[in-house]
Structures are given as C-alpha cells and as structure tokens.
C-alpha positions in Angstrom: 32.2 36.3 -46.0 35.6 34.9 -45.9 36.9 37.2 -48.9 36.8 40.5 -47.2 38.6 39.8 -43.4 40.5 42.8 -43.5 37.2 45.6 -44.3 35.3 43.3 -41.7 37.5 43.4 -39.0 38.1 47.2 -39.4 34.4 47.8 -39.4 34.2 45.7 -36.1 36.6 46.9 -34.3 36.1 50.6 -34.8 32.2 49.7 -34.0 33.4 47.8 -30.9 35.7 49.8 -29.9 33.1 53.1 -30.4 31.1 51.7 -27.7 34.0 50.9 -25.1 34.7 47.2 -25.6 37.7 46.9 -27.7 39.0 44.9 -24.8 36.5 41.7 -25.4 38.3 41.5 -29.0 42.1 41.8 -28.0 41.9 39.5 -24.7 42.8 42.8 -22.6 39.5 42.3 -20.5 39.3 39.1 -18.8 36.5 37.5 -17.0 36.1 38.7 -13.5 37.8 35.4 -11.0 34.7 36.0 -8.5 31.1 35.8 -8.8 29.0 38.3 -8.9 27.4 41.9 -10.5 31.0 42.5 -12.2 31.0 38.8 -13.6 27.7 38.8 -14.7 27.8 42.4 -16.3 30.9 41.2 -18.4 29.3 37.5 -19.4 26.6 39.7 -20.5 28.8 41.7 -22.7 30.7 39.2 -24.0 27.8 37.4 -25.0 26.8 40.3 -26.8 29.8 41.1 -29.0 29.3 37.6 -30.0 26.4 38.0 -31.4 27.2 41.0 -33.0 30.5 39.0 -34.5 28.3 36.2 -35.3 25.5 38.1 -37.2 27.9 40.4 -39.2 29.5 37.1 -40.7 28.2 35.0 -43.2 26.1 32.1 -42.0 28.9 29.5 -43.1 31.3 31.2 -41.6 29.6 31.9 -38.6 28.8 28.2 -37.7 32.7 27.7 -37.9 32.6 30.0 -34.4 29.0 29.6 -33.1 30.3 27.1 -29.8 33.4 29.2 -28.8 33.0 30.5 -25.6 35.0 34.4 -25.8 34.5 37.0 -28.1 38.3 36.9 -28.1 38.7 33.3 -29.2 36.2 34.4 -32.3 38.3 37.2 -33.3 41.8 35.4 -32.7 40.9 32.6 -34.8 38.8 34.6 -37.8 42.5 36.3 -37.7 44.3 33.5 -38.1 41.7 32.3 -40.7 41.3 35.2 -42.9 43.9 37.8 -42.1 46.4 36.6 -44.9 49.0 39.4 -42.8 52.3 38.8 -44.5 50.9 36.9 -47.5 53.0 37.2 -51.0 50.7 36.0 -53.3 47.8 38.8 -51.7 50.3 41.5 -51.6 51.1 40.7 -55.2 47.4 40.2 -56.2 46.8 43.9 -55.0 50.0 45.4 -56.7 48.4 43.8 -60.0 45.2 45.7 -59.2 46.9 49.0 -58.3 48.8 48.7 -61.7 45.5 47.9 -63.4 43.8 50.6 -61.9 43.1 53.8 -64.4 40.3 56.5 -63.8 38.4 55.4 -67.2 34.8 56.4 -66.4 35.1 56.3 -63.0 35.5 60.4 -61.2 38.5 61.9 -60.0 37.3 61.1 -56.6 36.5 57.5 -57.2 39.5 57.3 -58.8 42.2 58.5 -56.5 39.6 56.6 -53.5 40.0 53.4 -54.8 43.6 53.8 -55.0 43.9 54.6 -51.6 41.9 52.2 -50.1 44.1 49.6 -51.9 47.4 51.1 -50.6 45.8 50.9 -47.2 46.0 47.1 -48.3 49.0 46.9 -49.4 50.6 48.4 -46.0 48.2 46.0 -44.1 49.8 42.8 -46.2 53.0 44.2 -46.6 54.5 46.7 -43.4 57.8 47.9 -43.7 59.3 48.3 -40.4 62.7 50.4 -40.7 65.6 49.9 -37.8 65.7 53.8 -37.6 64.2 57.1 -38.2 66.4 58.2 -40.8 65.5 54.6 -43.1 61.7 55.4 -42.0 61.7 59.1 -43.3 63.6 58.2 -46.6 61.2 55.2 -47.2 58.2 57.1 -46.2 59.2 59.6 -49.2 60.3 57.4 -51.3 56.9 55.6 -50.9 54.6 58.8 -51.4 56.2 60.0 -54.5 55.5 56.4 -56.3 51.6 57.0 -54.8 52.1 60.0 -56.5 53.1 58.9 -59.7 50.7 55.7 -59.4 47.9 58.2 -59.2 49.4 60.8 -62.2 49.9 58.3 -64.5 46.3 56.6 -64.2 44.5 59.6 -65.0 42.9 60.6 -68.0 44.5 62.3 -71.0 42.4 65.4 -70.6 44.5 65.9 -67.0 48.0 65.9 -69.1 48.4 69.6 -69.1 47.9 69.9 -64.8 49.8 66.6 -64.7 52.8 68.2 -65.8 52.5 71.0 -64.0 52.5 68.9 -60.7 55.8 66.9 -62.1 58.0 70.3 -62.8 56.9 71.2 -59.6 59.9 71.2 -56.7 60.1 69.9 -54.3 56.6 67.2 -56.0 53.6 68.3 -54.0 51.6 65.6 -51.5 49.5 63.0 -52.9 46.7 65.5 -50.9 47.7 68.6 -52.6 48.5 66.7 -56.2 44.4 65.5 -55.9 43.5 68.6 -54.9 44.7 70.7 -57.6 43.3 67.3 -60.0 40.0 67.3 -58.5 39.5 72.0 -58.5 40.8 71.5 -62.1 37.8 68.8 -62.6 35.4 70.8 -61.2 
C-alpha cells in the first residue's frame, strides 16, 4: 500500500519462491531467445506472477506498474520505490518505536513478538557488515545483549524479581532462553 514494502515483499517472495519462481522476481530467469513450448510456458508464468504482484498491491499503486512488461521490472522498481534500504530517518523512526515499546497490556508473547519483528527492521534498514569474523562475533554479542536488555527493561513490574535473576546470571542467557524463562514464569 506503499507504507508496508518491506512485509509485502517478504510475503511475495517467500510465496513465489514456495512455488519455484523466485527467478521471475530477481531477473535470474530470462525469457527463452527461441520460440516455442519453453517461451510460451515462461510468458505464461510471467504473466502470472504479475498478476499475482498486481492484485496483492493496492489499486493506486498497482496502476503505477500495470504496462510493464516483466515481473522483474515490477519488483525492481517497487524496490526502488518503497524499499527505503539504507534510509536514516526510517531506521531512526523504528529505534523511536523500539524505545517506546513496553509490554503494558499487551502478553509476554506479544510483547517480546513485536520487538522482534521491529529488530528484523532495523537490520533490514540498517546492516552492519563487519571486515572480519572477529568484528562480526563481538558485534553480534554486543548486539544481542542490548535485545536483551531492550526486552528486560520493557517488561512489567511484576517480572522484576525473574528479571534480575536473568541479569546476575553469567555469562547473560539468549534473548530465547531470557523469554523463555519470562514467558514459563507467566504462565
């Protein structure tokens, strides 16, 4: 619908993909040179994913695409349209929400879900790429202990007593393990 490029494209790839034709989106199947059963099987196709791309998009944004002739041109240019990959003021506007974002009323599941699926944002808008392993491994630690804390320190008062279990613990558990103990300590 033009807010929500990143779900979307997940969603259509995964379901394109499923069925064998992840190379209509990327480019990596081309259109047979010859005539014939294998050009007319992939025309077929790729007018297929088309329509599939078309209908799951919202009719104003669809008729931005409707007379481009590839499924790949579609998804190359929604990309370049909607992806916002790289983009400051997106990656900031998620850091905002993660700080924002406190269990309240919502469950322990909800909770540490909707945290998740926003750091799955934040590492689509902002990668880091290290040079070499050792930089990759320190960072990846360094990142899931914050997750860890992000995710400690939004939860309810009631959780104070386990949350400071997990924090004497050493080495700190996984974000996995720290949820799990949250969520058997819920129920």
């Amino acid at each position: 619908d033009g807010t929500n490029y990143l779900i979307w494209s997940r969603s259509v790839f995964l379901a394109v993909g499923a069925r064998g034709f992840s190379g209509f989106l990327t480019g990596a199947s081309k259109k047979p040179a010859e005539q014939g059963d294998a050009q007319n099987k992939w025309v077929t196709t790729n007018y297929l994913i088309m329509s599939y791309l078309l209908n799951s998009m919202e009719s104003t944004v669809a008729r931005g695409y409707l007379l481009m002739d590839s499924t790949t041109d579609i998804w190359i240019s929604a990309e370049k349209t909607f992806s916002k990959k790289k983009n400051t003021s997106q990656y900031y506007e998620i850091r905002k929400k993660l700080g924002d974002t406190k269990q309240k009323e919502m469950s322990v599941f909800q909770y540490y879900s909707t945290l998740k699926g926003l750091w799955h944002e934040l590492d689509y808008y902002g990668p880091f790429n290290a040079i070499n392993p050792i930089d990759a491994a320190t960072f990846q630690e360094w990142q899931d202990n914050h997750r860890l804390f992000d995710f400690l320190a939004g939860l309810n008062v009631e959780f104070e007593p386990i949350r400071a279990q997990i924090l004497s613990t050493k080495p700190l558990p996984s974000l996995e393990d720290a949820f799990y103990s949250i969520q058997s300590e819920d129920t």
